[in-house]
N, CA, C and O atoms as a CHARMM CRD file, in Angstrom:
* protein
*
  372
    1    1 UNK  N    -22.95400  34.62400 -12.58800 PROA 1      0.00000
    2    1 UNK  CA   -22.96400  33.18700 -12.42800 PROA 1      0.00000
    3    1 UNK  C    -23.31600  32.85500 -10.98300 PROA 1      0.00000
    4    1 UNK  O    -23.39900  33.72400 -10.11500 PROA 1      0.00000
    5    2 UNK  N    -23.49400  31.71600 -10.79300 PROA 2      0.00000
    6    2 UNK  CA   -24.18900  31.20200  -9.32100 PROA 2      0.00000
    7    2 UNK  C    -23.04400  30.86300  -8.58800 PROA 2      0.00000
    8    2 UNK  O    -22.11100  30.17900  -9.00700 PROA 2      0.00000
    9    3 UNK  N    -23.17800  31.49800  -7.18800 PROA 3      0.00000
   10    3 UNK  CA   -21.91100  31.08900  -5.93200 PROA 3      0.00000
   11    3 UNK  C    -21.90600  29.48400  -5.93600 PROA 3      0.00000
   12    3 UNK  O    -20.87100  28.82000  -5.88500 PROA 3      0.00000
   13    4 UNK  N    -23.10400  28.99200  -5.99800 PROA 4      0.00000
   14    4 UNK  CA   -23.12600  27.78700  -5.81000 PROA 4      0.00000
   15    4 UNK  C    -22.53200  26.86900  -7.25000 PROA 4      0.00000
   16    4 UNK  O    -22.05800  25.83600  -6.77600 PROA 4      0.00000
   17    5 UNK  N    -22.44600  26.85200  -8.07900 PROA 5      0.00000
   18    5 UNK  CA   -21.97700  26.49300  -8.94500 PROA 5      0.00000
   19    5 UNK  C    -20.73800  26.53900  -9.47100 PROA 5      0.00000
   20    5 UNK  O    -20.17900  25.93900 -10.38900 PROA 5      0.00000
   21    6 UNK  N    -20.30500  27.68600  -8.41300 PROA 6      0.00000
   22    6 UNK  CA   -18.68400  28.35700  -9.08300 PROA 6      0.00000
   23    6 UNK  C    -17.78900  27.34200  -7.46100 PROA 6      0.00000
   24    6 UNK  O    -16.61300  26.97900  -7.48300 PROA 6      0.00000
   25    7 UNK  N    -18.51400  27.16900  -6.56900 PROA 7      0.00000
   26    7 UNK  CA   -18.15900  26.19400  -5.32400 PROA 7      0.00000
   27    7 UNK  C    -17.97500  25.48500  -5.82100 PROA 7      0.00000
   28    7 UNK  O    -16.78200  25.20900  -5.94500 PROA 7      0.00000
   29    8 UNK  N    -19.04300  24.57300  -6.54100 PROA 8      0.00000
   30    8 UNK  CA   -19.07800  23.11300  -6.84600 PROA 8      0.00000
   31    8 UNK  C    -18.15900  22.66000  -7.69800 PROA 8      0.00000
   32    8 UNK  O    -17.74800  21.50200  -7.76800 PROA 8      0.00000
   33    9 UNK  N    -17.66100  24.06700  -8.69700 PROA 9      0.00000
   34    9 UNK  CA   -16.69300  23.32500  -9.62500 PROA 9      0.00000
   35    9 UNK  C    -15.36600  23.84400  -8.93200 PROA 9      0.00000
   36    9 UNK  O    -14.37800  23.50100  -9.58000 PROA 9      0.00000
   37   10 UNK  N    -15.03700  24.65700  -7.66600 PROA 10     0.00000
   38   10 UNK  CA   -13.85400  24.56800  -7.13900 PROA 10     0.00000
   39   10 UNK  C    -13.46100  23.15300  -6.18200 PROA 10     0.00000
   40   10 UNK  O    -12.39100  22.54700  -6.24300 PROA 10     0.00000
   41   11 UNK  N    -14.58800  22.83000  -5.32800 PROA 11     0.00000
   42   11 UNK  CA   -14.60900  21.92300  -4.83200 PROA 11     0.00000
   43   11 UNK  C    -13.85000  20.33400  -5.69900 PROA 11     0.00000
   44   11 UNK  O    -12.79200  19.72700  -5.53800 PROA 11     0.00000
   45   12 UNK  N    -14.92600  20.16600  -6.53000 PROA 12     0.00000
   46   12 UNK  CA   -14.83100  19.03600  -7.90900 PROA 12     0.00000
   47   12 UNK  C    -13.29000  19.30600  -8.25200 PROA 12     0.00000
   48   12 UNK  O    -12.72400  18.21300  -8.28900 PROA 12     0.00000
   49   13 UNK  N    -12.15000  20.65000  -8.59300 PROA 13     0.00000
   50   13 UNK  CA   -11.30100  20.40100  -9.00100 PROA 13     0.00000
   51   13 UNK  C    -10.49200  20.11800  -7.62900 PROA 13     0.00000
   52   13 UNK  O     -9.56000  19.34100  -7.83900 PROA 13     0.00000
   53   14 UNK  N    -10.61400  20.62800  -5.98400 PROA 14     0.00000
   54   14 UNK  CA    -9.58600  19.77400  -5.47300 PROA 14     0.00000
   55   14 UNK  C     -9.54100  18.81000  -4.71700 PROA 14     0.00000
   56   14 UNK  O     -8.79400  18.60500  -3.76000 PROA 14     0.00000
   57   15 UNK  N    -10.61500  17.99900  -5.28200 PROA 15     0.00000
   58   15 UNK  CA   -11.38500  16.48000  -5.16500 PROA 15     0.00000
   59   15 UNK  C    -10.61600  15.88000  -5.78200 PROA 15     0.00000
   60   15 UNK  O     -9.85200  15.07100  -5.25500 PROA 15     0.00000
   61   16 UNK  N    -10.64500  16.24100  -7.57300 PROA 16     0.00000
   62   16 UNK  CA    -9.54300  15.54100  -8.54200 PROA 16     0.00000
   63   16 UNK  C     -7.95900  15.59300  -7.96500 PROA 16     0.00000
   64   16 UNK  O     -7.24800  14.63300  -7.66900 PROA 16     0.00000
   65   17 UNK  N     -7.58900  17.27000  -7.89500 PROA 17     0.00000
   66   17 UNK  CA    -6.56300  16.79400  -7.41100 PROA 17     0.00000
   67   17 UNK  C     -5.91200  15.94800  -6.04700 PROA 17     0.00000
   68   17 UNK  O     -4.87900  15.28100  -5.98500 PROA 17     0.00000
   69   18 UNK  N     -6.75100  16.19300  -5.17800 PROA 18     0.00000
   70   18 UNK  CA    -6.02200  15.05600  -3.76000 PROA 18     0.00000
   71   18 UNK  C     -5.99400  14.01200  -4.12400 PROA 18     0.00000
   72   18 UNK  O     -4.94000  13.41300  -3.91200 PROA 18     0.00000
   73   19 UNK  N     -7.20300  13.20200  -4.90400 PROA 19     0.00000
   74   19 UNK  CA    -7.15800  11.87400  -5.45300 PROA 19     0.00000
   75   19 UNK  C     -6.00300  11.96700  -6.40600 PROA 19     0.00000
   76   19 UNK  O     -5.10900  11.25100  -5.95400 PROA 19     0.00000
   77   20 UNK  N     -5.74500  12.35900  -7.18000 PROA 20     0.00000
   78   20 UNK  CA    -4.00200  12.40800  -7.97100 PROA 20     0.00000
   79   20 UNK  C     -3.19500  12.39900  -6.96800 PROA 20     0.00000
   80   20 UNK  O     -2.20700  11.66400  -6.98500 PROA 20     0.00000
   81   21 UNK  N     -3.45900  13.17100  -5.97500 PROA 21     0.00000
   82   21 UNK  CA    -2.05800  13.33300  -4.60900 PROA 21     0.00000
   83   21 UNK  C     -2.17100  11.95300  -3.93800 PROA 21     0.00000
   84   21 UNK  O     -1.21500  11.19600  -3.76900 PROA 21     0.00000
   85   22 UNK  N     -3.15200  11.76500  -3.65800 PROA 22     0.00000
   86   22 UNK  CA    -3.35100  10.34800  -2.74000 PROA 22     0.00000
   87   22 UNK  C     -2.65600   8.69700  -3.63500 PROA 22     0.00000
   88   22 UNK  O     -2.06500   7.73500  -3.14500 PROA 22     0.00000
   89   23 UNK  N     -3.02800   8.95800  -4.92000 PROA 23     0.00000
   90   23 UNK  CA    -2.21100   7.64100  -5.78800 PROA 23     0.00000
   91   23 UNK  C     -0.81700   8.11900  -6.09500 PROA 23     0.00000
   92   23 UNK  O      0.03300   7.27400  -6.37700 PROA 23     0.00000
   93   24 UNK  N     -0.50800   9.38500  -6.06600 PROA 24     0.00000
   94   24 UNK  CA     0.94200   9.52000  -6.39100 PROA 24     0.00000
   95   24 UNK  C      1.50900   8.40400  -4.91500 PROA 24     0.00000
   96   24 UNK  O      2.20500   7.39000  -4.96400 PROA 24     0.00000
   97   25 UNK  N      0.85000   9.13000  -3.64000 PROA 25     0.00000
   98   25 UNK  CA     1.65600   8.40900  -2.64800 PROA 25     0.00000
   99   25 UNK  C      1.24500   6.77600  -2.07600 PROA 25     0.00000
  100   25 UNK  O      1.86200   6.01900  -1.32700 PROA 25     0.00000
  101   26 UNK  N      0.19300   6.65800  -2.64600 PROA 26     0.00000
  102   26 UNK  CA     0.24000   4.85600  -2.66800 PROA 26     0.00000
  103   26 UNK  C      1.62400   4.36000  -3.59900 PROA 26     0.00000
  104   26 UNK  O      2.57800   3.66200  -3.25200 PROA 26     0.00000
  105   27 UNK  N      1.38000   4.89000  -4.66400 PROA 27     0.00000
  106   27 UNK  CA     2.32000   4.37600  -5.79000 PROA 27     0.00000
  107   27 UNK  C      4.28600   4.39200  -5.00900 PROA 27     0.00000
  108   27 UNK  O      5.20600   3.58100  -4.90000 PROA 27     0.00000
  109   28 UNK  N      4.06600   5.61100  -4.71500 PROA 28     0.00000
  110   28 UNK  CA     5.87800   5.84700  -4.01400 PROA 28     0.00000
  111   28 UNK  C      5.62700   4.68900  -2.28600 PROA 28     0.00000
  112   28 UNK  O      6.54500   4.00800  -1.82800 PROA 28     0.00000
  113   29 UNK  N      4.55300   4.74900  -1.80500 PROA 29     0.00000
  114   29 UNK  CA     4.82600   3.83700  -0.68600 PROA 29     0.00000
  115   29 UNK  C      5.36900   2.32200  -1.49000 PROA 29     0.00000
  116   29 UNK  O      6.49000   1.83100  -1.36000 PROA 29     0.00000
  117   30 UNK  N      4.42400   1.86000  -2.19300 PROA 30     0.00000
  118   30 UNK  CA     4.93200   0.74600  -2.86400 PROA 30     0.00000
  119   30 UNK  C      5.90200   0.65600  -3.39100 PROA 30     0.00000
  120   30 UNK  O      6.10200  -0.50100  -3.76300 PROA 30     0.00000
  121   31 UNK  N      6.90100   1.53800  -3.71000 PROA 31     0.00000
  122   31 UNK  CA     7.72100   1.43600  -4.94700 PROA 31     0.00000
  123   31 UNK  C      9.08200   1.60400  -3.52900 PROA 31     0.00000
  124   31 UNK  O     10.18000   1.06000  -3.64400 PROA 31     0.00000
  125   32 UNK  N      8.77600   2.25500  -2.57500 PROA 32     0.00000
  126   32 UNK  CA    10.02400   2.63900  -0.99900 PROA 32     0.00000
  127   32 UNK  C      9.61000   1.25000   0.05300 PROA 32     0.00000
  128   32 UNK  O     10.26500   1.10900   1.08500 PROA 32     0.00000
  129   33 UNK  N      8.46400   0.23300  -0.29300 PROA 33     0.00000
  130   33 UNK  CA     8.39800  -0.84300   0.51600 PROA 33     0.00000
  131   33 UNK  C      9.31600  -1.97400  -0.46400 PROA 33     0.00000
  132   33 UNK  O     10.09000  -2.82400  -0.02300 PROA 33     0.00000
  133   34 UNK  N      9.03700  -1.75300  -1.68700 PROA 34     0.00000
  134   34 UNK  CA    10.10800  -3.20600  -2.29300 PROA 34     0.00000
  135   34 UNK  C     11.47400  -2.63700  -2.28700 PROA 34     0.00000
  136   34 UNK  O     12.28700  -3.55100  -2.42000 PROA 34     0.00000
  137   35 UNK  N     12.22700  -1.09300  -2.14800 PROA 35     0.00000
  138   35 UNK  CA    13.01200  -0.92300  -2.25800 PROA 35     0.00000
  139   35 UNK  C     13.66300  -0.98000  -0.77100 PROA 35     0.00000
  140   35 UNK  O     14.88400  -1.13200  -0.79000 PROA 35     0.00000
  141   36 UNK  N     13.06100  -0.88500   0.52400 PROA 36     0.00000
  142   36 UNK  CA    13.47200  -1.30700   1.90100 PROA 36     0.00000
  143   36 UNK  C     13.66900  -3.08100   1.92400 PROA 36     0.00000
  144   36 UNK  O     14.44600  -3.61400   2.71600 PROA 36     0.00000
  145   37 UNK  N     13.02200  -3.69200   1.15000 PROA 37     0.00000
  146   37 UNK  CA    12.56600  -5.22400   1.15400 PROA 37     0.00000
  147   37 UNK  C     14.51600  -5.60600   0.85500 PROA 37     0.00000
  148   37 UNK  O     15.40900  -6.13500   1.51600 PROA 37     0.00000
  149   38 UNK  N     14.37300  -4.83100  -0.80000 PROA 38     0.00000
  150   38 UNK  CA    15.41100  -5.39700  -0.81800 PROA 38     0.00000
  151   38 UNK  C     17.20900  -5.27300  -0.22700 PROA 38     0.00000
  152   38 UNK  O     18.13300  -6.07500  -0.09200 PROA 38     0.00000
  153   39 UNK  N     17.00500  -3.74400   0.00800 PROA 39     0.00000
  154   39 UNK  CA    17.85700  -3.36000   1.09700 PROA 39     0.00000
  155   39 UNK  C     18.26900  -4.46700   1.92700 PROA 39     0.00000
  156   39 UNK  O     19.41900  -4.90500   1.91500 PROA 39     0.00000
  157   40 UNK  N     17.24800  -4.96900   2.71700 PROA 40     0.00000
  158   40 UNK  CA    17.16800  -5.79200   4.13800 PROA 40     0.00000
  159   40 UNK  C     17.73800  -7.14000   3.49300 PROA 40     0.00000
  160   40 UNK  O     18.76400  -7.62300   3.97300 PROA 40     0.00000
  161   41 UNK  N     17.24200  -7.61800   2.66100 PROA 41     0.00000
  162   41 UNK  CA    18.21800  -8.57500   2.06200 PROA 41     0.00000
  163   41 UNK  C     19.49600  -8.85400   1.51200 PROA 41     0.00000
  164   41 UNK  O     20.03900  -9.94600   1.34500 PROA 41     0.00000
  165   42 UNK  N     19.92200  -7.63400   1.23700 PROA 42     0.00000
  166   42 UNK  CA    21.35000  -7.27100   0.79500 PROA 42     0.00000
  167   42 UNK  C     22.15900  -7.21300   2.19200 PROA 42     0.00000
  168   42 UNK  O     23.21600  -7.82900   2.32600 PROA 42     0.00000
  169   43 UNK  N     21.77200  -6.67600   2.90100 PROA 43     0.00000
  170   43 UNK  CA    22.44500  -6.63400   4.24200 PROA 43     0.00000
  171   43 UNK  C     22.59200  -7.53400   5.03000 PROA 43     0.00000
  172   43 UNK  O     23.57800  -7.68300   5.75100 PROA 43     0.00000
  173   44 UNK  N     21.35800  -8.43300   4.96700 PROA 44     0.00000
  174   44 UNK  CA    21.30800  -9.56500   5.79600 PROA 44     0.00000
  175   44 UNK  C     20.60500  -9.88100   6.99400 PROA 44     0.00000
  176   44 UNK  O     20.84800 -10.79200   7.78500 PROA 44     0.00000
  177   45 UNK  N     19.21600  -8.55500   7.05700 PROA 45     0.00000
  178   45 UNK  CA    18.10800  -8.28500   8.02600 PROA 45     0.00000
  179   45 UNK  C     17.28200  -9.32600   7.79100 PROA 45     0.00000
  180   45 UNK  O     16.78100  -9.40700   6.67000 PROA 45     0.00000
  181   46 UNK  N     17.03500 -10.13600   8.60300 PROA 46     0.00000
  182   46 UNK  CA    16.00900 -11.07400   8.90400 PROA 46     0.00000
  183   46 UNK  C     14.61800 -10.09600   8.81200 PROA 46     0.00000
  184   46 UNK  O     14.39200  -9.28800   9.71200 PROA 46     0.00000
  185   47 UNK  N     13.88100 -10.21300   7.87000 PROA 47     0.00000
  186   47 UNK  CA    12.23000 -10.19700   7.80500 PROA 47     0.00000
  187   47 UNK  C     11.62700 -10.80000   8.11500 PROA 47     0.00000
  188   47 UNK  O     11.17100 -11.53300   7.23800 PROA 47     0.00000
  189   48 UNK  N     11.24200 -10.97200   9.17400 PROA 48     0.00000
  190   48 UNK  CA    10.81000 -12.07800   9.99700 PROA 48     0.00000
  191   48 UNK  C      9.39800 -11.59800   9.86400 PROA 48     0.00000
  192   48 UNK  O      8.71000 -12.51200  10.31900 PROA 48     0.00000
  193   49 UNK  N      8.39900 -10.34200   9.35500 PROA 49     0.00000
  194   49 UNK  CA     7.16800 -10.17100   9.10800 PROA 49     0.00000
  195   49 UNK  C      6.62700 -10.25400   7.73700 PROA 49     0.00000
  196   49 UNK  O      5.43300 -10.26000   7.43600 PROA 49     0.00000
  197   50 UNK  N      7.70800 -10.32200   6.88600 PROA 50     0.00000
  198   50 UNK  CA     7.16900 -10.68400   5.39800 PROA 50     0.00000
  199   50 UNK  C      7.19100 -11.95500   5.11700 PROA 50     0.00000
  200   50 UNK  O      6.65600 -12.37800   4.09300 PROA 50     0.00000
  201   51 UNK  N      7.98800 -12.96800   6.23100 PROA 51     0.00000
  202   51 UNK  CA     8.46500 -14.04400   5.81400 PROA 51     0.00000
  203   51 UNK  C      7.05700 -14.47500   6.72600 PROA 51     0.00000
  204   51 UNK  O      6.52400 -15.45500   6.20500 PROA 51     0.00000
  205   52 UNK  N      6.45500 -14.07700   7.73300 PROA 52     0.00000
  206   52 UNK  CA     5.05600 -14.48200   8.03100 PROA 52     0.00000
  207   52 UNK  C      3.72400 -14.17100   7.11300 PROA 52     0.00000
  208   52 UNK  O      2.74400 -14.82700   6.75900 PROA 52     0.00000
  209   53 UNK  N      4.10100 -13.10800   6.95600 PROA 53     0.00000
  210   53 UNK  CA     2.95400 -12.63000   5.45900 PROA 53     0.00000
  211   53 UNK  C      2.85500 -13.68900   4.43600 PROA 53     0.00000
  212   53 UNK  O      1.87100 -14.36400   4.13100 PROA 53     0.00000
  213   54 UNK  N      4.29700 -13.71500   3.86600 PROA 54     0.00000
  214   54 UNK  CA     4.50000 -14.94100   2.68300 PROA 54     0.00000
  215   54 UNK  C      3.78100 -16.50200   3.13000 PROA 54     0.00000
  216   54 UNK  O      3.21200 -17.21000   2.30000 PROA 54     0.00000
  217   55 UNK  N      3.92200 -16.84700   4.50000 PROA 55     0.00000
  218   55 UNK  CA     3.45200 -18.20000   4.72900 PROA 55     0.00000
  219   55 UNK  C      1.92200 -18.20200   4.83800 PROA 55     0.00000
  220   55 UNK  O      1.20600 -19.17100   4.58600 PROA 55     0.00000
  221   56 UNK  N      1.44500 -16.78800   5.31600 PROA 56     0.00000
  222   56 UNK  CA     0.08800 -16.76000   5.47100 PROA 56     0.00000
  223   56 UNK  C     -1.09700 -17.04600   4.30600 PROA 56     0.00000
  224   56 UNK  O     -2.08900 -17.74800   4.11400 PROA 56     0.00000
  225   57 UNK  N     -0.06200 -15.71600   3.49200 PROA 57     0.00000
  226   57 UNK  CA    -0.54100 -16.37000   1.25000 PROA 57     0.00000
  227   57 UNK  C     -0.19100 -17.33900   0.83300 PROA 57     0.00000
  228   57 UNK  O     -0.46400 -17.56500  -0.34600 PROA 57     0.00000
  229   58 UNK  N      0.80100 -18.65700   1.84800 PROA 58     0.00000
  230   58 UNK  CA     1.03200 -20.25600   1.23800 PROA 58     0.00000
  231   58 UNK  C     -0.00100 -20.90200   1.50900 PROA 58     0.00000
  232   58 UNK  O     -0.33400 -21.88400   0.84600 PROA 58     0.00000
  233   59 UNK  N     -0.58400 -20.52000   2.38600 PROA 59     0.00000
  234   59 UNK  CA    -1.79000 -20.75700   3.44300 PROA 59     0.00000
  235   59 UNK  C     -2.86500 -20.64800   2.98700 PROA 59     0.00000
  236   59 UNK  O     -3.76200 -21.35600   3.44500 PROA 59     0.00000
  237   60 UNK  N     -3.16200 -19.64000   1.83600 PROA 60     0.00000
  238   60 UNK  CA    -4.63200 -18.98600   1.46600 PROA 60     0.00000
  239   60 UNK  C     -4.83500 -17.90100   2.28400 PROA 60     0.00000
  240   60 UNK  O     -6.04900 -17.92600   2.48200 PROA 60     0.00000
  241   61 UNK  N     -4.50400 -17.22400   2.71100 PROA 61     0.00000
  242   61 UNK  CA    -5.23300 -16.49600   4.40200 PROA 61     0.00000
  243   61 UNK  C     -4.55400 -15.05700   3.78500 PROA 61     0.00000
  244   61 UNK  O     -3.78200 -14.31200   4.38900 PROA 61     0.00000
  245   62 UNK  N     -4.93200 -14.94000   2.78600 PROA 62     0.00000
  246   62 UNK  CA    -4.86800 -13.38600   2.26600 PROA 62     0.00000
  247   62 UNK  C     -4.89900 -12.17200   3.52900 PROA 62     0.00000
  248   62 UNK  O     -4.06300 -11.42100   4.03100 PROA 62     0.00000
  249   63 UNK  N     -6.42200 -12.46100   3.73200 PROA 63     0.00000
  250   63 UNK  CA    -6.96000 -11.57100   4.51400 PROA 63     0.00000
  251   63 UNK  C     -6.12800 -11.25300   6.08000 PROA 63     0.00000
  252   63 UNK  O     -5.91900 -10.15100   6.58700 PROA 63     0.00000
  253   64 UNK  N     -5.68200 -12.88000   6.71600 PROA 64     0.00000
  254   64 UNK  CA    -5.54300 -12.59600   7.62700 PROA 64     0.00000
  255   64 UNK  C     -4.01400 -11.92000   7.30600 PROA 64     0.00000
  256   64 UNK  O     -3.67500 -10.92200   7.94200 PROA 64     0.00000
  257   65 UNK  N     -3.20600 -12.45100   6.39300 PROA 65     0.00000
  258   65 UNK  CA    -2.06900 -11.50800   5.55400 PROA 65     0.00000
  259   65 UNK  C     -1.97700  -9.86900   6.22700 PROA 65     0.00000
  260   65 UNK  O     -1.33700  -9.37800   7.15700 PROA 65     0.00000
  261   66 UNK  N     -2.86800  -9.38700   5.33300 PROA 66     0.00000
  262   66 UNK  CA    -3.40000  -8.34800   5.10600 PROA 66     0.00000
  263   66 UNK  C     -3.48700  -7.47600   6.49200 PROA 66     0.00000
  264   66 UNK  O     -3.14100  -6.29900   6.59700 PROA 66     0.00000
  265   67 UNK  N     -4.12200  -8.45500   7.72700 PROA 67     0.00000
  266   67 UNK  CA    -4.73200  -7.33300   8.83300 PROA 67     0.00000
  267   67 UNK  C     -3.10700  -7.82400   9.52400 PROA 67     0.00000
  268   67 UNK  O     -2.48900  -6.80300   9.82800 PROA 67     0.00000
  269   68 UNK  N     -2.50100  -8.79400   9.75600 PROA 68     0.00000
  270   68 UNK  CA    -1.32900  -8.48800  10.45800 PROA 68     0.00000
  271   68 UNK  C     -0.67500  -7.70300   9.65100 PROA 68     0.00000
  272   68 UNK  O     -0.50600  -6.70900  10.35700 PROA 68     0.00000
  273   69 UNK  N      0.04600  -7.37800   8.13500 PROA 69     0.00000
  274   69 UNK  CA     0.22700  -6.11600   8.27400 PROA 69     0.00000
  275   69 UNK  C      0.10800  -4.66400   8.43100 PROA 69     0.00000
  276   69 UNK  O      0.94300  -3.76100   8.37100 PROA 69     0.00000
  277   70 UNK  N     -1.19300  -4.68300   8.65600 PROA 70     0.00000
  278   70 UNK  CA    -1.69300  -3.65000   9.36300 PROA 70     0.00000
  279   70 UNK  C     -1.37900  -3.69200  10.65200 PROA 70     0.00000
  280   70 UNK  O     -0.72000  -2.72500  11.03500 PROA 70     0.00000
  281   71 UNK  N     -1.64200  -4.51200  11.45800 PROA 71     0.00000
  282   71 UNK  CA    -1.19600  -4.31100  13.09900 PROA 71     0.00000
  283   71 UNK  C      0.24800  -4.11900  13.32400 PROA 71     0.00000
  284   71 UNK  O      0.69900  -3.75200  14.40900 PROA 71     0.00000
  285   72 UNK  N      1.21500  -4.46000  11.92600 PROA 72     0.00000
  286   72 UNK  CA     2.60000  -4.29100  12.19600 PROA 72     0.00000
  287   72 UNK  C      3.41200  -3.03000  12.08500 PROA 72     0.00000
  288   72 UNK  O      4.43100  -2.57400  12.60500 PROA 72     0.00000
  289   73 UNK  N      2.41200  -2.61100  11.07000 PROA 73     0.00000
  290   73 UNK  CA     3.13000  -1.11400  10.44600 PROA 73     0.00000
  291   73 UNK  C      2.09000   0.20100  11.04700 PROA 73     0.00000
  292   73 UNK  O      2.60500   1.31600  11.12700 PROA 73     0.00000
  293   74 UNK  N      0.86900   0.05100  11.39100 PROA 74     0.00000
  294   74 UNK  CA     0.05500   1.29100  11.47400 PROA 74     0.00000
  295   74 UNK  C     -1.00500   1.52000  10.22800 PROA 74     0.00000
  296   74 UNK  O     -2.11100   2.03200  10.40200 PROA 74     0.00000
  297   75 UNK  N     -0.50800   1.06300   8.93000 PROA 75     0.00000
  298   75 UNK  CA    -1.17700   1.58200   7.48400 PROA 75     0.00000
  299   75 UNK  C     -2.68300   1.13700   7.25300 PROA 75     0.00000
  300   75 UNK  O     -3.18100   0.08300   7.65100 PROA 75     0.00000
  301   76 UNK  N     -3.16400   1.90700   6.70200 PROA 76     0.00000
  302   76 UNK  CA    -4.46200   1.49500   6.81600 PROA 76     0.00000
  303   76 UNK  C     -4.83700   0.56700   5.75100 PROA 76     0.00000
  304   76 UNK  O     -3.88800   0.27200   5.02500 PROA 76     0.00000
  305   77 UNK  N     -5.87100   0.06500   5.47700 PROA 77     0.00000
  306   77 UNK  CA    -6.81000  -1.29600   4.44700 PROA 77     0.00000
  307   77 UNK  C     -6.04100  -0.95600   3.38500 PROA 77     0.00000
  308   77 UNK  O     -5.38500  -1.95500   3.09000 PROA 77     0.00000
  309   78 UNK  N     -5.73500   0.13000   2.51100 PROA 78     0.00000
  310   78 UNK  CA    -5.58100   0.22800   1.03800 PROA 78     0.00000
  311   78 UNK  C     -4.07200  -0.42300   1.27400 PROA 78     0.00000
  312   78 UNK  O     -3.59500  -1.44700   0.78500 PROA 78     0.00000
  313   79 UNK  N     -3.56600   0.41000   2.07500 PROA 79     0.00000
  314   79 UNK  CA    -2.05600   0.48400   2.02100 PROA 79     0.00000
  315   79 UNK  C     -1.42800  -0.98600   1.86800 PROA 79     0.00000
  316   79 UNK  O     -0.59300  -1.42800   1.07900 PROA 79     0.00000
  317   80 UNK  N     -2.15700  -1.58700   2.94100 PROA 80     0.00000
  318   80 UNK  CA    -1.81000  -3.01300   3.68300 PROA 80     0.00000
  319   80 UNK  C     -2.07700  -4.25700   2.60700 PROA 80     0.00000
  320   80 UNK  O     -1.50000  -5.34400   2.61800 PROA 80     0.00000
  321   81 UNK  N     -3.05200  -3.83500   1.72100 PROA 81     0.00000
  322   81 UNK  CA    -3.71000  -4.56600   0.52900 PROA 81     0.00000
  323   81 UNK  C     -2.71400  -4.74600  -0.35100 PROA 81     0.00000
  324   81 UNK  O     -2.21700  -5.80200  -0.74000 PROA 81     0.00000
  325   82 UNK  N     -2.34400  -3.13900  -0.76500 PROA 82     0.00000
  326   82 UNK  CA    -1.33200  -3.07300  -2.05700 PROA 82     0.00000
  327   82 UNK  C      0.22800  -3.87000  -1.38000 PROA 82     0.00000
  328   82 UNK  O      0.94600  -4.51100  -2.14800 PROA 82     0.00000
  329   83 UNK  N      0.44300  -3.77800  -0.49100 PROA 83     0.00000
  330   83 UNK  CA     2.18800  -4.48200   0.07700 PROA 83     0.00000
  331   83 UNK  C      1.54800  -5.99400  -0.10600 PROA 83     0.00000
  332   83 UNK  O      1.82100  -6.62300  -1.12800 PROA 83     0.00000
  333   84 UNK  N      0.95000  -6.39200   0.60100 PROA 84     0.00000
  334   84 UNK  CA     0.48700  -8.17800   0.30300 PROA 84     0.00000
  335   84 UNK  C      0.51000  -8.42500  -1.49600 PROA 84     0.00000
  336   84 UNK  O      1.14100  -9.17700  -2.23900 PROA 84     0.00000
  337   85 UNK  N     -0.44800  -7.44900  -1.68200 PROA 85     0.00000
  338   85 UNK  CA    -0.34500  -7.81600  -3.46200 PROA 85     0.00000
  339   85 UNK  C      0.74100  -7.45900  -3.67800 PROA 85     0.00000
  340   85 UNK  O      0.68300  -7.65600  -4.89200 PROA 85     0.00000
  341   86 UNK  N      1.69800  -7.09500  -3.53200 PROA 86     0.00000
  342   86 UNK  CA     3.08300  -6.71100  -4.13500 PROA 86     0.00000
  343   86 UNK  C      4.26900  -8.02300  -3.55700 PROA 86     0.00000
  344   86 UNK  O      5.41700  -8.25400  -3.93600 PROA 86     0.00000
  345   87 UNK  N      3.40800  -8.71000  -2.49700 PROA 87     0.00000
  346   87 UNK  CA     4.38600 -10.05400  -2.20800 PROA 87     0.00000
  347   87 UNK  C      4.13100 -11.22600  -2.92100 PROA 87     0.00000
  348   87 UNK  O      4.82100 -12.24500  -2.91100 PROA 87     0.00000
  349   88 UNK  N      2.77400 -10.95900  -3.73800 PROA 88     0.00000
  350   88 UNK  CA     1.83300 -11.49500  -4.61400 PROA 88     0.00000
  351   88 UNK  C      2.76200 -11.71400  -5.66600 PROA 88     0.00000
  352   88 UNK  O      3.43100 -12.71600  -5.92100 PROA 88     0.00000
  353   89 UNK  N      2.71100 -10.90000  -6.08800 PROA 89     0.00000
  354   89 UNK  CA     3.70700 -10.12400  -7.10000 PROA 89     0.00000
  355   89 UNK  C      5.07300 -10.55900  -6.95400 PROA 89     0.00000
  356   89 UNK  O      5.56300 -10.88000  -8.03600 PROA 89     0.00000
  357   90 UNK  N      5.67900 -10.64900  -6.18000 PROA 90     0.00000
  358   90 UNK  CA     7.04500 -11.15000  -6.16500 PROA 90     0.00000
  359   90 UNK  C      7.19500 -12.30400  -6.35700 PROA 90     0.00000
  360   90 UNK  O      8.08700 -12.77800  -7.06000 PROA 90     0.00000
  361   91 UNK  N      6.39900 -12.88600  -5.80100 PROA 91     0.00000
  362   91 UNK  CA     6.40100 -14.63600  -5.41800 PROA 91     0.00000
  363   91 UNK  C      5.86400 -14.94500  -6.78900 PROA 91     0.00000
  364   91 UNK  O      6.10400 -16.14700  -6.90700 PROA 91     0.00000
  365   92 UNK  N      5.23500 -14.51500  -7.96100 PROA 92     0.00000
  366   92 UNK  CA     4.75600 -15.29400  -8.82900 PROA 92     0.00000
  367   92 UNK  C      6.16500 -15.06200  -9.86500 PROA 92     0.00000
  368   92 UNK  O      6.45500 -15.95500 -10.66200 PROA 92     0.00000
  369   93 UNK  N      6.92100 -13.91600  -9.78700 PROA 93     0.00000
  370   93 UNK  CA     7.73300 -13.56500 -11.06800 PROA 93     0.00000
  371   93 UNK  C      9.03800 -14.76200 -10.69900 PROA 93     0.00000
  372   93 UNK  O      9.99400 -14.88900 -11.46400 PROA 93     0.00000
């Protein structure tokens, strides 16, 4: 069989898997950001950056949403996307 072909399909399988590794840990960031959220509320921590996020999506200003939580936490575009949509998400239920 061809080196090159027997690459391509090792390669291709740990392509698939990091992308499985990479949504396992979007999925647990999201699921350890609403579970810190609500922590902080039980206790009685002022969120004083979600409670700016939230006014920014009263606002329309998704986007600008979006890049201050990025400048707040470090996380990059995906990360920062999925927490806004997940305040999305709160605020409509």
């Amino acid at each position: 069989m061809n080196y090159a072909i027997i690459l391509g399909l090792i390669v291709t399988g740990l392509l698939i898997g990091i992308e499985g590794s990479i949504s396992q840990i979007r999925s647990d960031i999201k699921r350890i950001n609403t579970n810190v959220n609500r922590i902080a509320q039980q206790v009685g921590v002022p969120d004083t950056v979600t409670d700016e996020l939230k006014s920014l999506l009263l606002e329309g200003k998704k986007i600008k949403a979006i890049k201050k939580y990025r400048e707040v936490t470090g996380f990059g575009l995906i990360e920062a996307k999925e927490y806004v949509d997940s305040l999305i998400e709160l605020k409509s239920k």
